[in-house]
C-alpha positions as CSV (number, residue, x, y, z in Angstrom):
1,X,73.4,165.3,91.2
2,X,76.9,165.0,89.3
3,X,77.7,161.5,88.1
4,X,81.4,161.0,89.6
5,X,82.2,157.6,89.0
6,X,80.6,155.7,85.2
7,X,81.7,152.3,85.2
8,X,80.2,150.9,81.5
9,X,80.8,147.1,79.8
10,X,83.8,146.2,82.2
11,X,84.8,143.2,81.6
12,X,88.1,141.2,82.5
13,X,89.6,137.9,80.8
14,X,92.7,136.1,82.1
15,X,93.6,133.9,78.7
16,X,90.5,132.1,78.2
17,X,89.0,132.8,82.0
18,X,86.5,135.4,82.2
19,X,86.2,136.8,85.6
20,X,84.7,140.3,85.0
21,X,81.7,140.2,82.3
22,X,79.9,143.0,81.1
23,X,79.9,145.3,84.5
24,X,78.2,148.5,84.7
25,X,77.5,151.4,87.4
26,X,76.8,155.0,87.8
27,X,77.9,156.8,91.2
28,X,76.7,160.3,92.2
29,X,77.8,162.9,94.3
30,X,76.5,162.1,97.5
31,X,75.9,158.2,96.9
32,X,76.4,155.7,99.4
33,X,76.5,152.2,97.6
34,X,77.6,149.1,98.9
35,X,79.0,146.3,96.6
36,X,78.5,142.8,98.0
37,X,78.7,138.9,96.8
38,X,79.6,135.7,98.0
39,X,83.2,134.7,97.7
40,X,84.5,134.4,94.0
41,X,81.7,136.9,93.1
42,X,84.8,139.1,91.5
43,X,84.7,142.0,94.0
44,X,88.2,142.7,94.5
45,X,89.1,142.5,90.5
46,X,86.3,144.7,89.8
47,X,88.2,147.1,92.2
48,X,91.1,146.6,90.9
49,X,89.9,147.7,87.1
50,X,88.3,150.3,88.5
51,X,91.2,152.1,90.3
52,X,93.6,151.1,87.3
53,X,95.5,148.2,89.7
54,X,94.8,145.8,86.4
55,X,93.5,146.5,82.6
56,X,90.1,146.2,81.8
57,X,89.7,143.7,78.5
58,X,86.5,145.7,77.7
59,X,84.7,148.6,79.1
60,X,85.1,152.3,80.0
61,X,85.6,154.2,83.1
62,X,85.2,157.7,83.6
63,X,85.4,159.5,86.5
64,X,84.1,163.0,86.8
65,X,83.4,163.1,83.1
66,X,86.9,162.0,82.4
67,X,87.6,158.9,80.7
68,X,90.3,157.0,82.7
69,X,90.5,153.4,81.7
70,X,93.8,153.9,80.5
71,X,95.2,155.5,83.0
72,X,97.4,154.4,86.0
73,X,96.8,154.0,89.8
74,X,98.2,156.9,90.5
75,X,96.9,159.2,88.1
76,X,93.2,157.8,88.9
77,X,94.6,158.8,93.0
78,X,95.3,162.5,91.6
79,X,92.1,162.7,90.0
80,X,90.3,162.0,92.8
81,X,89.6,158.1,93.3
82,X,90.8,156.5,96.3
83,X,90.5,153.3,98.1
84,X,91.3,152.2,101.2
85,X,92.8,148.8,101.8
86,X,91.7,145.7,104.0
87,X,95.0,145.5,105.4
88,X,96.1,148.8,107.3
89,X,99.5,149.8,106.1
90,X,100.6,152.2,108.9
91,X,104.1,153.1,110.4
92,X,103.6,151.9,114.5
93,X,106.1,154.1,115.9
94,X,104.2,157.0,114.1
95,X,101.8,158.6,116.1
96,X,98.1,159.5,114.4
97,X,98.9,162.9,113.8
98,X,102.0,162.6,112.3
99,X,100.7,160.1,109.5
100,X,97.7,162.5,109.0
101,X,100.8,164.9,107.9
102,X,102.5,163.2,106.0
103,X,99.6,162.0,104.0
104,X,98.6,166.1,103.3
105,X,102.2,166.9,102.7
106,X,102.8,163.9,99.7
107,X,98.8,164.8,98.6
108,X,100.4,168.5,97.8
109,X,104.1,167.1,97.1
110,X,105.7,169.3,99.9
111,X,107.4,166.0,101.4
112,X,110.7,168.1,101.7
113,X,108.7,169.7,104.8
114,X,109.0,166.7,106.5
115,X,112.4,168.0,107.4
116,X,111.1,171.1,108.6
117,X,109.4,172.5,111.0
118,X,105.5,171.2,110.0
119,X,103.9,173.4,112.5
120,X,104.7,176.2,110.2
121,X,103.4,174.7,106.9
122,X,100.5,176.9,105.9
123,X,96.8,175.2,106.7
124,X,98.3,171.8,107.8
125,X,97.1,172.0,111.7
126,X,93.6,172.9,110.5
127,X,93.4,170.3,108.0
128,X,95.1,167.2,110.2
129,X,92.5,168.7,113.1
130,X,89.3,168.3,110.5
131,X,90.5,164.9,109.9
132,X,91.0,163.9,113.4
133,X,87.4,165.1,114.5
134,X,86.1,163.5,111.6
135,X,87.3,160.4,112.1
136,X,86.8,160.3,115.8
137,X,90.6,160.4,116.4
138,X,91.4,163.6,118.0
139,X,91.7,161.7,121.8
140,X,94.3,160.0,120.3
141,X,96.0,162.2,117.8
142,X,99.6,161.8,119.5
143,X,99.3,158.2,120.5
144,X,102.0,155.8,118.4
145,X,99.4,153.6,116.0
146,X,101.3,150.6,117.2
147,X,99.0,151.4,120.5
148,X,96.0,151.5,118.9
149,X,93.0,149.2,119.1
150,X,92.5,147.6,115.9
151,X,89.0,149.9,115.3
152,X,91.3,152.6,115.6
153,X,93.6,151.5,113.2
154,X,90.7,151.2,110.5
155,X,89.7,154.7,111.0
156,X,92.7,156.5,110.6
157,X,93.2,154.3,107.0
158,X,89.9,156.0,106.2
159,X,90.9,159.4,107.5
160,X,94.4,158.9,105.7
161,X,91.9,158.4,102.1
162,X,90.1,161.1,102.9
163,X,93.2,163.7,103.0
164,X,94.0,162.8,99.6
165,X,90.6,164.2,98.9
166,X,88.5,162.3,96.9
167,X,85.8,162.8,94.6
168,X,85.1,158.8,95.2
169,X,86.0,157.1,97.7
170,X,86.3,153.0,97.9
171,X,86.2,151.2,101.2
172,X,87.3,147.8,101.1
173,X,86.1,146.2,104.1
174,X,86.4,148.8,106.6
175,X,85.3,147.0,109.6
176,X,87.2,143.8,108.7
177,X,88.6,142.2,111.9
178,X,86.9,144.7,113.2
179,X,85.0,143.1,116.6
180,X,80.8,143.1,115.8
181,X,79.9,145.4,118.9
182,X,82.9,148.0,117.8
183,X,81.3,148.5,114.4
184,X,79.0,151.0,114.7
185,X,82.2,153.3,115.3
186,X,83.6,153.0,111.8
187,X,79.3,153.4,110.8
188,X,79.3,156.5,112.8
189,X,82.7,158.2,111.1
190,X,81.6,156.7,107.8
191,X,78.4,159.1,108.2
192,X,80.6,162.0,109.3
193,X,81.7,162.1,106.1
194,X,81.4,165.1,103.2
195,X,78.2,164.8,102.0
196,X,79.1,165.4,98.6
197,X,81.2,162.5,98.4
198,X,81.0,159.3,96.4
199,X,81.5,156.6,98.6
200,X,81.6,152.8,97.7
201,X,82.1,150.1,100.2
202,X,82.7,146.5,99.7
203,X,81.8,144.4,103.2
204,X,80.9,141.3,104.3
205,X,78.8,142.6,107.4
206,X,75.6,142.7,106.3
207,X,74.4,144.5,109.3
208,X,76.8,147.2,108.1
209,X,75.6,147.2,104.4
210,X,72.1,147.9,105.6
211,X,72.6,150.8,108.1
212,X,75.5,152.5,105.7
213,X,73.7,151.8,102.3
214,X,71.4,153.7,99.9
215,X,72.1,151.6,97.7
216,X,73.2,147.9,96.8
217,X,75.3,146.4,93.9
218,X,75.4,142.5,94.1
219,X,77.9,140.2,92.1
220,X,77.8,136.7,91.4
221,X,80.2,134.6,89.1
222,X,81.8,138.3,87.6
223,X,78.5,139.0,86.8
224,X,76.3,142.2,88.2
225,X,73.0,140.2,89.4
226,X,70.9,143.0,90.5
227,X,71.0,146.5,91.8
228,X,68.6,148.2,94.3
229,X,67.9,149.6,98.0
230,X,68.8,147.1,100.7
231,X,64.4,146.2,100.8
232,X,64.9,145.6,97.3
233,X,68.0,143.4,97.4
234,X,66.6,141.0,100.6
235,X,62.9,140.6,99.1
236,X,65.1,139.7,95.5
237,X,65.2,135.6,95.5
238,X,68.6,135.7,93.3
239,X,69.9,137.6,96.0
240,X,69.0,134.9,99.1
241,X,70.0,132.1,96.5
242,X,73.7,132.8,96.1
243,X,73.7,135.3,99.1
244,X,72.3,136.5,101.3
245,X,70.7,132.6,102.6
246,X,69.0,132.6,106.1
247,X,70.4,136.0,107.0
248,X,67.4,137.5,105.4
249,X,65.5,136.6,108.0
250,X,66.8,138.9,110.4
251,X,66.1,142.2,108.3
C-alpha cells in the first residue's frame, strides 16, 4: 500500500521546554490509526506540526512522497491533509447543503459562483449528494445547521474535510460532546468512508478507538510510548499505567 503520511524525528521545543521529542509514524492508504494519551501527552501539538499550524524544531514530514515540513497550513490543505476540528465552525442560518457547496466551490476556487446560480455549476449536485449519503446527512440536507442535533453537527465537519479531498485525513475528536449512545453514528459514517483514505483520529472514547482502529499510537509526556493493534496496546502494562487504568478491564 502507498505510504501517504511519514512523520520522522518530530520533535518540538518551546525555549528550553520540550513538548514533542523524537516522534515517528508511517500512514498508508487505507490505514485507520487512532492516536491516544492521557492529558498533556502532546496530542494536539503533534497535530499541529503535523498539519504545519506550528514549526517543528526537528523532524521531517512528508506526505505522499513530498517533503512538507516547511510548508504552511494551507499548502499542506492543497496537498491533501486535512483535519477536522473539535469545535464545529459552521454558519447556523446555513443549511447542510449549502455549506457542502461552498466548501466544493473554495476547494476548486470558483467562490465567484456563489453569486450565481449553483445549480448550474458543472458536477456540484453530484458531488454535495455523495457527501450527504456518505455522511448520513441527506434527511437533512436543507435544514439550517443551527437546527441540528449536535451529532449532526459533527458529521457534516467531517463531510465538509472530506470535500476538500484528502489523501489523509485527521479527526480530532469527532464524537466530542457527542452523547455515548449517539456514537456509533459518527462510527458508522467514519466507516463509510473511501477506502483508500488515510485516516487518523485523536479521541478520548475508548470504546470508539477500539471499534474504529486498526491501529493504535499512544503518547505520554511528548513521547511515542508504543504502537500496536488495540489487543496489543490493552495487554501492554505502559499502556494501563499512564492510560488506559481500570478501563482495560472491560475490553
Amino acid at each position: 500500500m502507498t505510504t501517504l503520511l511519514e512523520v520522522e524525528g518530530l520533535s518540538k521545543n518551546f525555549g528550553g521546554l520540550q513538548v514533542s521529542s523524537d516522534i515517528s509514524m508511517t500512514l498508508k492508504a487505507g490505514d485507520r490509526c487512532a492516536l491516544i494519551g492521557p492529558n498533556g501527552a502532546g496530542k494536539t501539538t503533534f497535530v499541529n506540526l503535523v498539519t504545519g499550524v506550528i514549526p517543528p524544531s526537528a523532524g521531517t514530514i512528508r506526505l505522499d512522497g513530498r517533503d512538507v515540513t516547511r510548508l504552511s497550513a494551507a499548502e499542506r490543505v492543497r496537498l491533501g491533509l486535512i483535519r477536522s476540528f473539535q469545535v464545529a465552525r459552521l454558519f447556523k442560518s446555513m443549511t447542510v447543503r449549502e455549506h457542502l457547496e461552498l466548501a466544493v466551490l473554495q476547494r476548486d476556487r470558483r467562490t465567484f459562483r456563489l453569486f450565481a446560480n449553483v445549480a448550474k455549476v458543472a458536477g456540484l449536485a453530484d458531488e454535495v449528494a455523495d457527501l450527504l449519503g456518505t455522511m448520513g446527512l441527506t434527511h437533512v440536507a436543507h435544514t439550517a445547521v443551527g437546527s441540528l442535533a449536535y451529532g449532526q453537527q459533527r458529521l457534516l465537519e467531517i463531510a465538509l474535510a472530506l470535500a476538500m479531498k484528502p489523501k489523509v485525513l485527521i479527526l480530532d475528536e469527532p464524537a466530542a460532546g457527542v452523547p455515548h449512545s449517539e456514537s456509533q453514528r459518527i462510527l458508522d459514517a467514519i466507516d463509510r468512508l473511501p477506502k483508500d483514505l488515510a485516516v487518523l483520529m485523536i479521541e478520548h472514547d475508548m470504546d470508539l478507538v477500539f471499534r474504529f482502529a486498526s491501529s493504535i499510537v499512544v503518547l505520554a509526556q511528548g513521547r511515542l510510548l508504543c504502537t500496536g493493534t488495540a489487543k496489543e496496546i490493552v495487554a501492554d502494562p505502559r499502556v494501563r499505567e499512564v492510560y488506559l487504568g481500570s478501563r482495560t478491564n472491560a475490553h
